[in-house]
C-alpha positions in Angstrom: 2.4 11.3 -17.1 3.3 10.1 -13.1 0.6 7.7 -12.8 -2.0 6.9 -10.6 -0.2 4.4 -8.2 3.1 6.5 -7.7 1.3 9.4 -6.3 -1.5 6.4 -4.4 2.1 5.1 -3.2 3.1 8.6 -2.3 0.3 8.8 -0.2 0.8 5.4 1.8 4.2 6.2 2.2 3.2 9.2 4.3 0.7 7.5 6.2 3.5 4.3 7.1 5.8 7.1 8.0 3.7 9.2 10.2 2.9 5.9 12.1 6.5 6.2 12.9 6.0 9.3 14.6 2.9 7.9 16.6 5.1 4.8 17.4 8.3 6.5 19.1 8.5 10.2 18.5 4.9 11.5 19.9 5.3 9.3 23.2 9.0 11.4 23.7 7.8 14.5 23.2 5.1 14.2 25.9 7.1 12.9 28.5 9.7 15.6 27.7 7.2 18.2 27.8 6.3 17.2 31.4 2.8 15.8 30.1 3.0 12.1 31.0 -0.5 11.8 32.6 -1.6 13.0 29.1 0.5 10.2 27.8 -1.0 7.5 29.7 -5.0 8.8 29.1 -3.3 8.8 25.4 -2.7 5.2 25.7 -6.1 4.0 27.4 -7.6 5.7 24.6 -5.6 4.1 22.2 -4.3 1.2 22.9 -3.0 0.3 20.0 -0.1 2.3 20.6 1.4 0.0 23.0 1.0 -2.9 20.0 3.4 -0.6 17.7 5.7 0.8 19.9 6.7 -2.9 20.9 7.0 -3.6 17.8 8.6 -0.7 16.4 11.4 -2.7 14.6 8.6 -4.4 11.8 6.8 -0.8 12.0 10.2 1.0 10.6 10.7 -1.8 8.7 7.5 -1.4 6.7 7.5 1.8 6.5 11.1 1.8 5.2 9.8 -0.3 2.4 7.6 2.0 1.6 10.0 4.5 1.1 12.0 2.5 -1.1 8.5 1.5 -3.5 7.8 5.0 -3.4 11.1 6.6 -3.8 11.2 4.3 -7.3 7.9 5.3 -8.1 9.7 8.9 -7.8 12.9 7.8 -9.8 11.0 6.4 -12.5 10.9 8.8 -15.9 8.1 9.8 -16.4 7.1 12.1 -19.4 3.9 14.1 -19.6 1.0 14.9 -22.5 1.8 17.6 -25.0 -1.8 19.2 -24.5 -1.2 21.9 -22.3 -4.1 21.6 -19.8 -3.2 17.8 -19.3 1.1 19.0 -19.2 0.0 21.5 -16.5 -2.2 18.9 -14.4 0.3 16.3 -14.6 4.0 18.9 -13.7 1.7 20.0 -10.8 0.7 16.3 -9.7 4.6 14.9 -9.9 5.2 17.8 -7.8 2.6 17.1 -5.3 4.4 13.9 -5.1 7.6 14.7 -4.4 6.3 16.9 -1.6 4.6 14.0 -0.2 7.6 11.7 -0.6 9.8 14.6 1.2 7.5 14.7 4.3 7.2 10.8 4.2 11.0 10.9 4.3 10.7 13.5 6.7 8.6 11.7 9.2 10.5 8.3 9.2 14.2 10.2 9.7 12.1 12.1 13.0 11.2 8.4 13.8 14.3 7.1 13.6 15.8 9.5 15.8 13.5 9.5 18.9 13.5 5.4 18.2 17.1 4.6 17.5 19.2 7.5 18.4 17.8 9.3 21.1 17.6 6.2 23.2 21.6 5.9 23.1 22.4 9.7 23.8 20.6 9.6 27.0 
């Protein structure tokens, strides 16, 4: 059965991921869409968004370690119990997982773009 830290894993991939999107892609968007002034009361809200766009090289590092933790996590074999409630609960929960893992992978290739490539293109 997948255990409990893969899919815990799974989860924190996500979350470093989707702070790749805060980071780089969310501020691009905005000031594409015309809505800087909602930008800027964005970032006296939050102020730590200045702290992790500066410092969006450790933040994509990070979170691309995650990614790798997880994505071994997902490689892993892992087999699951012959009762049948237990097989179904555990097929549905490695599922659930690799979903997750996608959208974490998802997130930090959005990232990457608005950080890395977008930058050069303009």
């Amino acid at each position: 059965m997948l255990n409990r830290e893969g899919a815990t894993v799974a989860w924190l991939t996500l979350l470093t991921s989707s702070s790749t999107l805060v980071c780089c892609a969310l501020p691009a968007v905005l000031v594409s869409l015309g809505a800087g002034a909602s930008l800027a009361s964005l970032l006296t809200v939050f102020p730590q968004l200045i702290w992790i766009s500066k410092h969006k090289a450790l933040v994509f590092g990070l979170s691309a370690a995650m990614l790798l933790v997880a994505g071994y996590f997902q490689a892993k074999p892992a087999s699951c119990p012959a009762d049948r409630r237990l097989a179904a609960a555990c097929v549905r929960q490695k599922l659930i997982s690799r979903v997750v893992y996608g959208l974490a992978v998802a997130a930090y290739a959005t990232g990457v773009f608005f950080a890395f490539v977008l930058p050069h293109l303009l």
